[in-house]
Structures are given as structure tokens and as C-alpha cells.
Rosetta silent file (secondary structure, phi, psi, omega in degrees, C-alpha in Angstrom):
SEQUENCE: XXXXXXXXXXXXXXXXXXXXXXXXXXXXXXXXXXXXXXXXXXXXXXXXXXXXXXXXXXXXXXXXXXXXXXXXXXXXXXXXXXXXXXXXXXXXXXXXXXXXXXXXXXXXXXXXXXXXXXXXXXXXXXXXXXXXXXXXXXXXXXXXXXXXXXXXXXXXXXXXXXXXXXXXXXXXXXXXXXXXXXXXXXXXXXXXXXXXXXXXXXXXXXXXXXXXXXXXXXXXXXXXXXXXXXXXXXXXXXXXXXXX
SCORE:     score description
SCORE:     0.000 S_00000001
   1 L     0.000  158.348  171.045    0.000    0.000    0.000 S_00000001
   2 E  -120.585  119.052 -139.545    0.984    3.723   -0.325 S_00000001
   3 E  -103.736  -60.936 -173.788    0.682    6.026    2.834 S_00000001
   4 E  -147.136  153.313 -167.567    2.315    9.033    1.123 S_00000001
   5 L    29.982 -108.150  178.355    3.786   10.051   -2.174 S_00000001
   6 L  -121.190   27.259 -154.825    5.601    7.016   -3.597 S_00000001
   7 E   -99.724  115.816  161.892    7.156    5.284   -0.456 S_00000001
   8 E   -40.654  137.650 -176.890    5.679    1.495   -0.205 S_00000001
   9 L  -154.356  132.229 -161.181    4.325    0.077    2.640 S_00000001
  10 E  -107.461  132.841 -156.123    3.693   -3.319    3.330 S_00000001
  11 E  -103.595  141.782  172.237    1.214   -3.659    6.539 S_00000001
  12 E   -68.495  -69.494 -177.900    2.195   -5.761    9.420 S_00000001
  13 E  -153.485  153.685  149.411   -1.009   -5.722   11.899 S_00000001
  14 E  -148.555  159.917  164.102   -3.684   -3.388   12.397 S_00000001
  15 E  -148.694  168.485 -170.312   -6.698   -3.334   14.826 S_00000001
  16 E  -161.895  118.471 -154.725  -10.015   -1.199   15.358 S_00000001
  17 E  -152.152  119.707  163.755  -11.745   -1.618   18.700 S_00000001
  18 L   -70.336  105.812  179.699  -15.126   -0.172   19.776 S_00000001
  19 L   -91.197  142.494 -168.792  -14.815    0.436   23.518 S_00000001
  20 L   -45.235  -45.873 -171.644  -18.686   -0.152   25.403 S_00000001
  21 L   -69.268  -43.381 -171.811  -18.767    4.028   26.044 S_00000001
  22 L   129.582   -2.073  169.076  -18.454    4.580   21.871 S_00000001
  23 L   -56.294   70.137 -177.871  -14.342    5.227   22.193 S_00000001
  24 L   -42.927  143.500  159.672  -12.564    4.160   19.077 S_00000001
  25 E  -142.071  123.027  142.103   -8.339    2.685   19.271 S_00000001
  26 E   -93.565  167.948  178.700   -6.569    1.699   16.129 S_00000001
  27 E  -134.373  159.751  148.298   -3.171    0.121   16.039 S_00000001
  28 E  -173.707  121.456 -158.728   -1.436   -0.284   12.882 S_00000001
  29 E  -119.603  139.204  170.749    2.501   -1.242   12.228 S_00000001
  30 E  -132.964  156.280  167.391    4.167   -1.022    8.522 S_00000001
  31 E  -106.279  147.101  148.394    7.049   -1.929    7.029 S_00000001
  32 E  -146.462 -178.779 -166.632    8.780   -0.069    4.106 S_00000001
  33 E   -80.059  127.693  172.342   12.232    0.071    2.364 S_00000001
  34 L   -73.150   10.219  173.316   14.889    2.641    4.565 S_00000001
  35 L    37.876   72.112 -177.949   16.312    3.455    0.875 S_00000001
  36 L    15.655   49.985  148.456   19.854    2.117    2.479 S_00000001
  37 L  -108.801  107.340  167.329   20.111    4.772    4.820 S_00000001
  38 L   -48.680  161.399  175.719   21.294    3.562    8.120 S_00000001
  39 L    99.612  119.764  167.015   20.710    4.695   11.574 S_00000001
  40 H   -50.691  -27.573  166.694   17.527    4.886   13.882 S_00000001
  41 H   -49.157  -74.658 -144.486   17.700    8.981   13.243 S_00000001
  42 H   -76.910  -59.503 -113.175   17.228    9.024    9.658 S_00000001
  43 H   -79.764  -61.594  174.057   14.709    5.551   10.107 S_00000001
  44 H   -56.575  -58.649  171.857   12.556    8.337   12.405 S_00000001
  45 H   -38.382  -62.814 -141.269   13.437   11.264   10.315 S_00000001
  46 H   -85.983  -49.529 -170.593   11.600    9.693    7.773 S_00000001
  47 H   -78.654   -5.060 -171.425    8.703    7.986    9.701 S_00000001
  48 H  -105.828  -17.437  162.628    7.515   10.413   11.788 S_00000001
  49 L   -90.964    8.723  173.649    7.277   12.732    8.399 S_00000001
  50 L  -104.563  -19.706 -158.221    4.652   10.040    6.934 S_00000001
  51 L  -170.164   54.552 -167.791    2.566    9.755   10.080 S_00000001
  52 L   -82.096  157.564  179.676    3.039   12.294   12.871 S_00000001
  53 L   -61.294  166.535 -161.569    1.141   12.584   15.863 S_00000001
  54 L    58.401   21.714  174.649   -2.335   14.479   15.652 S_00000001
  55 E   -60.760  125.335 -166.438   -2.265   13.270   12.477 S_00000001
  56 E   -91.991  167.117  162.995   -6.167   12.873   11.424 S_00000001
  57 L   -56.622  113.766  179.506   -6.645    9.204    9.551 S_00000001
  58 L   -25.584  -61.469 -151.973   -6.784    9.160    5.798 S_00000001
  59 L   -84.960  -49.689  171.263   -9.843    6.721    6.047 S_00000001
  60 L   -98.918   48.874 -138.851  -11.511    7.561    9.181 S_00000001
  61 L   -57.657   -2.536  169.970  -11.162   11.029    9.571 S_00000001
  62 L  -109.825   34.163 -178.330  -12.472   11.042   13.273 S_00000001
  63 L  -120.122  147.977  168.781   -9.665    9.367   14.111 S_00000001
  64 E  -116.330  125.056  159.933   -6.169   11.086   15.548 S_00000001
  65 E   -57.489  119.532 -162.128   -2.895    9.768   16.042 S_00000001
  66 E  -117.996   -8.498 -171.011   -1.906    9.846   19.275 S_00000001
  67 E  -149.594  123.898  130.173    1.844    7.456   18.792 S_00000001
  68 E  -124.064  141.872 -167.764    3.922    6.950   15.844 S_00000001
  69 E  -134.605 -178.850 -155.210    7.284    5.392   16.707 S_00000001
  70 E  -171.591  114.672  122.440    9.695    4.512   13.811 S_00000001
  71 E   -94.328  141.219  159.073   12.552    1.349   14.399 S_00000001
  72 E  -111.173  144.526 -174.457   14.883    0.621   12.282 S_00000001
  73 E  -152.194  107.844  167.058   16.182   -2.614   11.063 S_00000001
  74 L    65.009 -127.086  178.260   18.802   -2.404    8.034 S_00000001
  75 L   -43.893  -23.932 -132.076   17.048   -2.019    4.453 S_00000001
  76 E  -126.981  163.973  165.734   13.785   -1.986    6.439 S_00000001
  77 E  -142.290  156.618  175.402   12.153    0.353    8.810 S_00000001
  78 E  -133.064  143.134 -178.552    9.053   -0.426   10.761 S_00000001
  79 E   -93.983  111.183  174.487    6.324    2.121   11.248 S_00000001
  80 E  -118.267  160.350 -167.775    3.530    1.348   14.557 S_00000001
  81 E  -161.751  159.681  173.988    1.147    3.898   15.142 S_00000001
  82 E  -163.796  151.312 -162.119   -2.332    4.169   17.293 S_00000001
  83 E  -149.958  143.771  179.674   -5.026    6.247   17.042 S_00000001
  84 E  -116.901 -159.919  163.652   -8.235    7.260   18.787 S_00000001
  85 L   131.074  174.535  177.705  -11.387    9.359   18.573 S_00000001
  86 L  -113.653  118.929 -177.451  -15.475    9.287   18.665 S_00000001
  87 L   -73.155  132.921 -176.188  -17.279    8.710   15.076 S_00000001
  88 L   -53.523  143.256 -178.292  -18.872   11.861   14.423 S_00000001
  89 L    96.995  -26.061  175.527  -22.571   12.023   15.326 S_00000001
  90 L   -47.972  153.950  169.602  -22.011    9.677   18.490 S_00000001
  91 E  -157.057  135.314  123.844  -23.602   10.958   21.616 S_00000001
  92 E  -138.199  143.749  160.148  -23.899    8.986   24.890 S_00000001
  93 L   -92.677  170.771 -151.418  -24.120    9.491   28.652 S_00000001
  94 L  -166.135  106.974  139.622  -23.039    6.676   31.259 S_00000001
  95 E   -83.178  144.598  164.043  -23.961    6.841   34.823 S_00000001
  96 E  -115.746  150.194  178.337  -21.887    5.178   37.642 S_00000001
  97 E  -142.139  123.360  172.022  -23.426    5.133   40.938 S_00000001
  98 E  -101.470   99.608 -167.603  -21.966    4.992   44.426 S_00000001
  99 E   -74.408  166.188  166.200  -23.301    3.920   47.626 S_00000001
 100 E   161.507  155.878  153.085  -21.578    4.453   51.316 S_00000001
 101 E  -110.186  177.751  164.778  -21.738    5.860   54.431 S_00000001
 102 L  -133.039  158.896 -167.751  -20.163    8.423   56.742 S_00000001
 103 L   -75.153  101.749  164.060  -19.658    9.362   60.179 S_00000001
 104 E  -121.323  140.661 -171.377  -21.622   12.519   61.676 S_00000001
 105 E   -81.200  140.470 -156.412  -22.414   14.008   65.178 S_00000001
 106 H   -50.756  -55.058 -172.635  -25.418   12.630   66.753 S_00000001
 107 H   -85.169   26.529 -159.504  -26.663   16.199   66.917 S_00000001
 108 H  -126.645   -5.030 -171.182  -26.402   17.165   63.622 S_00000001
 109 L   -66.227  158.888  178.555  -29.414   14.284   62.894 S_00000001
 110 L   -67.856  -38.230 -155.258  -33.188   15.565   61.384 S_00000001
 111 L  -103.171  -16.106  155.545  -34.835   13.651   63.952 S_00000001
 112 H     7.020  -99.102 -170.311  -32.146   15.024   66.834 S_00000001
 113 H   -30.219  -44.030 -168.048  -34.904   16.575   68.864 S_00000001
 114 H   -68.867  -72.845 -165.779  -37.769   13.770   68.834 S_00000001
 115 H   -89.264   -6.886 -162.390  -35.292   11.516   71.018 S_00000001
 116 H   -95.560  -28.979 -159.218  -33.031   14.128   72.222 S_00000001
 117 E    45.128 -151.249  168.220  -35.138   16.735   73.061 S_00000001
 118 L  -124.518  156.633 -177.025  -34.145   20.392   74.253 S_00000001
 119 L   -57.094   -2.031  173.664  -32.003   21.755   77.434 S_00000001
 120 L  -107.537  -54.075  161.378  -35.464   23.048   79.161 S_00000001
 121 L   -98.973   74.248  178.892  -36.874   19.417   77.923 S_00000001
 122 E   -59.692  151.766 -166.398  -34.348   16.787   77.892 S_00000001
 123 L  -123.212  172.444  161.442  -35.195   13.286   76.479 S_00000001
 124 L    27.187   57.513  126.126  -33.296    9.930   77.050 S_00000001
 125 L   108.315   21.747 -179.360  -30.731   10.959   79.519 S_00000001
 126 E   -51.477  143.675  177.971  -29.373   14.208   76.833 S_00000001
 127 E  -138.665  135.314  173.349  -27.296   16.564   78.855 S_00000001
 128 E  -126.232  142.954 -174.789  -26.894   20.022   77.199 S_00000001
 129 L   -69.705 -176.391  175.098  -24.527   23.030   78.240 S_00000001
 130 L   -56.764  -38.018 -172.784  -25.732   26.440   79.099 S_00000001
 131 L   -79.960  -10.228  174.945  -26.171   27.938   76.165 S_00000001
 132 L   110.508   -4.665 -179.019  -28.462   25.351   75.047 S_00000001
 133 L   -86.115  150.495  162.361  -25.744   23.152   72.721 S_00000001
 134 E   -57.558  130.313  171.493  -25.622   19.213   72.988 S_00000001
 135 E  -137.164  -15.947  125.119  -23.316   18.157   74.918 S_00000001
 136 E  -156.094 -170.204  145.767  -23.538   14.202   75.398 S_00000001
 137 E   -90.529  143.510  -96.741  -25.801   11.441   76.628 S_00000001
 138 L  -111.341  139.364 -178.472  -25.861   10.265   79.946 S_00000001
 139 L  -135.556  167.070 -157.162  -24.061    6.936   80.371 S_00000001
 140 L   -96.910  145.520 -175.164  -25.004    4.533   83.106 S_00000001
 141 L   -79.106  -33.301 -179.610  -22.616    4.439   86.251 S_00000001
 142 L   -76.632  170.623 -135.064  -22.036    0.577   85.663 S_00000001
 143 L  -151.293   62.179   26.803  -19.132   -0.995   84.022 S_00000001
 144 L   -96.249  166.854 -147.783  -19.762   -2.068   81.597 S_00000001
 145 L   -70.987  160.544  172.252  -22.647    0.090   80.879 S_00000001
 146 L  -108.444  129.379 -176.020  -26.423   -1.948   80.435 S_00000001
 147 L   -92.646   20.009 -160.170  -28.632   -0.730   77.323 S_00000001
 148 L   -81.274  -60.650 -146.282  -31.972   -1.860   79.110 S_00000001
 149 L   -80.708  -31.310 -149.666  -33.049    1.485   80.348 S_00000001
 150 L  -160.026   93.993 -166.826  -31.334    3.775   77.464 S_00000001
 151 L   -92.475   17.899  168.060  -30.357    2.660   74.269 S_00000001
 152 L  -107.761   -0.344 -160.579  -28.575    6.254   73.428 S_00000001
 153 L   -59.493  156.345  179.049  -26.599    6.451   76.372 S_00000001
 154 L    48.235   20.811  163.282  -23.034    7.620   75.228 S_00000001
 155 L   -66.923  132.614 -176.227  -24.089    7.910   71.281 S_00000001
 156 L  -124.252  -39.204 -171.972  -22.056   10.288   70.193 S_00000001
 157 E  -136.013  174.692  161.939  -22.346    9.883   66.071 S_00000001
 158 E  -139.454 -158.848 -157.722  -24.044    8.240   63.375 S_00000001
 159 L  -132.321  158.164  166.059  -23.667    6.579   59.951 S_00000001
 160 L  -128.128  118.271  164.636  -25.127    8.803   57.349 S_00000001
 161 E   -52.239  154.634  171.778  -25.911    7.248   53.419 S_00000001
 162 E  -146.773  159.731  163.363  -24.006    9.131   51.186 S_00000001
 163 E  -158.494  140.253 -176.100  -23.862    8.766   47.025 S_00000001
 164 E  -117.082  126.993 -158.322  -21.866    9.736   44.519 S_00000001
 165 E  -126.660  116.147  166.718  -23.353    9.797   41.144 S_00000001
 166 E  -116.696  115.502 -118.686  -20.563   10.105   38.348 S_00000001
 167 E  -118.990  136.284   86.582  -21.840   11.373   34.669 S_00000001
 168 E   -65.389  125.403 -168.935  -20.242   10.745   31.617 S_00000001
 169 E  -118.681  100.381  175.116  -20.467   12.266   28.525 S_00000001
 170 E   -99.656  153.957  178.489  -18.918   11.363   24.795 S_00000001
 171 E  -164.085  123.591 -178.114  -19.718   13.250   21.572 S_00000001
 172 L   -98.223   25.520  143.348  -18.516   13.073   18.807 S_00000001
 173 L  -120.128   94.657  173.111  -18.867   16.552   17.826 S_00000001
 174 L   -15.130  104.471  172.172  -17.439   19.008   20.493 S_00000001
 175 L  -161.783   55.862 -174.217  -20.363   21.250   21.659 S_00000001
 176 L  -154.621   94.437  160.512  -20.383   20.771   25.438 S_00000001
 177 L   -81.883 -151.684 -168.677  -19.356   23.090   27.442 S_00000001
 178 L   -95.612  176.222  179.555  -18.794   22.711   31.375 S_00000001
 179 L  -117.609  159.075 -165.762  -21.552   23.020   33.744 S_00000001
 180 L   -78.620  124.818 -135.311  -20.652   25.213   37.012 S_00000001
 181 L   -81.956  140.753  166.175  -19.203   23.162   39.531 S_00000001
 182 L   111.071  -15.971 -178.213  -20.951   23.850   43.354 S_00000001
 183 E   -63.494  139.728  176.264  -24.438   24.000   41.113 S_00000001
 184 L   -83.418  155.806 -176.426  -27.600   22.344   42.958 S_00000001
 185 L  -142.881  148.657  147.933  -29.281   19.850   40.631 S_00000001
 186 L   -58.138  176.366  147.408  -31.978   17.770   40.308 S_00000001
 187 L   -63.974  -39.141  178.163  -31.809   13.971   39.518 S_00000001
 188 L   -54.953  -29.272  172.704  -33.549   14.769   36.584 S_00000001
 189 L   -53.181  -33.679  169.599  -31.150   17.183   36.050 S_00000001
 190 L   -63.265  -47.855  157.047  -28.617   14.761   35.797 S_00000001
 191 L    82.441 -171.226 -148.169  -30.464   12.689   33.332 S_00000001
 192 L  -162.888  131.957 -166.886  -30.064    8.941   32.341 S_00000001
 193 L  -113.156  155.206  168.657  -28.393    6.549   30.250 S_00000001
 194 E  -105.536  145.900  172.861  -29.351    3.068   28.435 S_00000001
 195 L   -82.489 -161.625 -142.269  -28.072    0.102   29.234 S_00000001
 196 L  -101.590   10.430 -174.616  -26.642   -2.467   27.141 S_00000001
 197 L  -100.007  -14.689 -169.380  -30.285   -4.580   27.590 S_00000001
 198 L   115.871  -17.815 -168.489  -32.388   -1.453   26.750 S_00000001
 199 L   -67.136  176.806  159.618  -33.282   -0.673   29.920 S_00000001
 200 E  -124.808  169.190 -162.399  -32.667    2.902   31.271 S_00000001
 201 L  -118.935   98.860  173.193  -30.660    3.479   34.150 S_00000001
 202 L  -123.118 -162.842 -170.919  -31.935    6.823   35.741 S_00000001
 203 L   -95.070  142.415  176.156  -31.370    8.331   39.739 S_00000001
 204 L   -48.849  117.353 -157.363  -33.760    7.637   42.369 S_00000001
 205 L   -95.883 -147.658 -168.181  -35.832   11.158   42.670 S_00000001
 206 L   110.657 -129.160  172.996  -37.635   11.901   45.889 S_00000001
 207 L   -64.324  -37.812 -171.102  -36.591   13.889   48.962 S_00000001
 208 L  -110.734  146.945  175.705  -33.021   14.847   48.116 S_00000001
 209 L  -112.860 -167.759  179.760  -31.073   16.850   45.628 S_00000001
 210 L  -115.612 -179.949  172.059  -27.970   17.077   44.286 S_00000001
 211 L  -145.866  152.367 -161.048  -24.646   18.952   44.370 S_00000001
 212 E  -122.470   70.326  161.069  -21.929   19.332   41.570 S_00000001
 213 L   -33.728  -21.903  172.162  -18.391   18.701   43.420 S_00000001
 214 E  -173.089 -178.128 -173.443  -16.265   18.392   40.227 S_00000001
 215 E  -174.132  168.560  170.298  -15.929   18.288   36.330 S_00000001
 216 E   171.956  173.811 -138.995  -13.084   18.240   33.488 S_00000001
 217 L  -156.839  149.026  161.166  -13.534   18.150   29.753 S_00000001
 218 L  -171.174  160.762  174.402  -10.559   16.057   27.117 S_00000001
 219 E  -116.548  155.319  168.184  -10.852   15.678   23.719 S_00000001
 220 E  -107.312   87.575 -176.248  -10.522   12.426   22.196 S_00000001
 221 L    85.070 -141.627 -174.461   -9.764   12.697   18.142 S_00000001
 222 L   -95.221   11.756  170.227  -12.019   15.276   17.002 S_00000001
 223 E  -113.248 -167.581 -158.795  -14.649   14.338   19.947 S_00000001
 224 E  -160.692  120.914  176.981  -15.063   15.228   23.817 S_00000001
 225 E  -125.236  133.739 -159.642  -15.484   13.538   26.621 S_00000001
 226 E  -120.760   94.231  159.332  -17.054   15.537   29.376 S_00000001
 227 E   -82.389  133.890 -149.716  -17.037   14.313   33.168 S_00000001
 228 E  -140.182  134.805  156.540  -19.356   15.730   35.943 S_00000001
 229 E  -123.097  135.819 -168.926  -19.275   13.696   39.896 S_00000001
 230 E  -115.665  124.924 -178.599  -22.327   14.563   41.891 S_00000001
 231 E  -126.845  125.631  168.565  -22.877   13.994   45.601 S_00000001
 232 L   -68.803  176.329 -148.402  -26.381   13.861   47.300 S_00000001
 233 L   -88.228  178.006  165.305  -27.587   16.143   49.780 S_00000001
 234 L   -82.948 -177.597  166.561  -29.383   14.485   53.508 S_00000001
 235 L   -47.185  -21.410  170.364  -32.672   14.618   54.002 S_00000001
 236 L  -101.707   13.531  177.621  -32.735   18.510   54.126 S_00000001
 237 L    70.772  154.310  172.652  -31.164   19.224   50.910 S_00000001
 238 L   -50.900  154.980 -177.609  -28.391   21.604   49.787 S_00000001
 239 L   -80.673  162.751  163.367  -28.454   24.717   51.373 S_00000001
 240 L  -129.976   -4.816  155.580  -29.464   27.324   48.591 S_00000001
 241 L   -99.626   -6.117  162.252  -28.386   30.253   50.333 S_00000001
 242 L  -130.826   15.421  138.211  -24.841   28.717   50.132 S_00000001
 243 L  -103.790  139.211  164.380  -24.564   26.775   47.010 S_00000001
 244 L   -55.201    0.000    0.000  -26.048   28.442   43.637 S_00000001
């Protein structure tokens, strides 16, 4: 075959691999004649002016080079190269979704009050300072303590759910800019991808919203892949007098 002007090239391997998000990788290694000029310099010199990186792909034109490496061996030189990109027109989103908990003080809970009560009406042994702040529960003088009378004594914290919802987006025409990070969101806002059965995958709505903790943008070929991680709020939601 002939890559450019009249210098032959006899192909080695190639490959072209769909990744499950819509990411195209090619490989592709040639041989051709080093027109008896010795040395890995000129062997490079040559190959890297047939096939440099950001090179776009005769044939697939959403594709970019991202490697071309040039050995030489004698008469011969060998060309490998690999190349990426998104076929134009592609669009898809991808959610990942992450469960877990975390650690928070006991007095920071929604329901805090109900078992806890207040410093004029304390509940389940609560002892509060002057000013009216929590300050712990009451633990039982025996050793070790018995949970028959008071199952909060000496609760301090609690487990909270937490999720992290992380958004991906490829297209394979660049038109997406970023969205502002610290933004409150809906689930819907987030939106929802199909799976590989048909199904859709979307976020659980209901009581809680979201918040938009981080983002970055790359381009891939002539296409863009756009990443957004989201973490829900508690039961009371983002504050909206301190997030946008």
C-alpha cells in the first residue's frame, strides 16, 4: 500500500476496537524500504514525516494519532502507530453510581430533637450546656454500661448514606461546554443513560437533591469527553443560600 507520495508500505497488523462508552483505538505497524540509509535517526526522520502525531486518519477522519514510533532494522524500517477518537454524530451518557456511608455528630441528625429533646426538655438521659448546645448522653454508672433502660446512652455519632453519582459524557462533535461546579441539581437534572439490555438506568428522585463537586472536559480525536461527579444532599437538601 501507499501512505504518502511514492514510499511502499507493506502492513504488518492493524486493529479497530469499539470500547462499550463509543471510544474508538486503532493500532497499525508497517514496514517499508529505509532506501539504504542507516541509523535509527534518519529511520525516524523519515517515519515520523509520513505519520506524525495528531495526524487525522486518511480513512476515518475522526480518528487522531496519538503514537507513531519509527525502528529501524537495516534495508527496512518499521512504522507502529495508534489512534483514537469518537465517530462523528455519536452521543452517549453513562452513569456510575456509588453507595456508602459516613460518620456525623449525633446532633447534627433531622430527627435530633424527637429523642433528644431540648435543654429546658431533655429526652433519654441528653445533657446540654448552658447555652443550650448538645453536649452528650448520659451513660449509666455501671461498668460495663447496660442498654436496658437507654439505648442512646453515650451515642455520640451516626452513619449517614451518602452517594456519589458520576456522569459521563462522549460526543462526537465538540459542543459541550462545562456546567458550574458547586451547582444544585436535580436527579432529573442529571439525566439517564441506556443500558446495554435497553433498559434505562436513571437516579432515584424523591426527597433529596444534588450537588456538583467536580468536572473536566478532554478531547478524544475530534470528539469530547465531558465528566461531571455529583454527591447527594441528607434529608434537608443543599443549602441554597450557600450553594447556587
Amino acid at each position: 500500500m501507499k501512505l504518502v507520495g511514492e514510499t511502499e508500505f507493506e502492513t504488518l497488523g492493524a486493529s479497530y476496537t469499539i470500547t462499550n462508552d463509543g471510544v474508538v483505538e486503532a493500532t497499525g505497524s508497517f514496514m517499508y524500504a529505509n532506501n539504504n540509509q542507516t541509523g535509527l535517526g534518519k529511520a525516524q526522520e523519515k517515519g515520523i514525516g509520513l505519520v506524525s502525531k495528531m495526524t487525522q486518519h486518511s480513512e476515518y477522519n475522526h480518528l487522531i494519532c496519538v503514537d507513531a514510533n519509527v525502528s529501524n532494522a537495516g534495508a527496512y524500517a518499521t512504522l507502529a502507530t495508534h489512534w483514537v477518537g469518537i465517530p462523528r454524530g455519536h452521543k452517549r451518557t453513562t452513569l456510575k453510581v456509588s453507595l456508602a456511608t459516613e460518620e456525623a455528630p449525633i446532633e447534627t441528625h433531622p430527627d435530633f430533637k424527637v429523642f433528644a429533646g431540648t435543654k429546658e426538655e431533655p429526652k433519654n438521659g441528653a445533657i446540654f450546656n448552658d447555652d443550650g448546645t448538645f453536649k452528650k448522653f448520659k451513660t449509666n454508672e455501671t461498668c460495663p454500661p447496660t442498654f436496658d433502660s437507654n439505648k442512646f446512652q453515650g451515642v455520640k455519632s451516626y452513619l449517614v448514606p451518602t452517594m456519589i453519582v458520576q456522569k459521563v459524557e462522549l460526543n462526537g462533535t465538540p459542543d459541550t461546554s462545562l456546567e458550574f461546579v458547586g451547582a444544585i441539581v436535580t436527579a432529573a437534572g442529571i439525566g439517564s443513560h441506556e443500558k446495554a439490555d435497553g433498559s434505562t438506568l436513571t437516579i432515584p428522585t424523591g426527597k433529596f437533591d444534588f450537588l456538583l463537586i467536580g468536572a473536566s472536559s478532554e478531547f478524544i480525536g475530534r470528539g469530547q469527553k465531558v465528566s461531571y461527579r455529583y454527591r447527594r444532599s441528607g434529608r434537608e437538601r443543599w443549602n441554597d443560600e450557600i450553594y447556587e
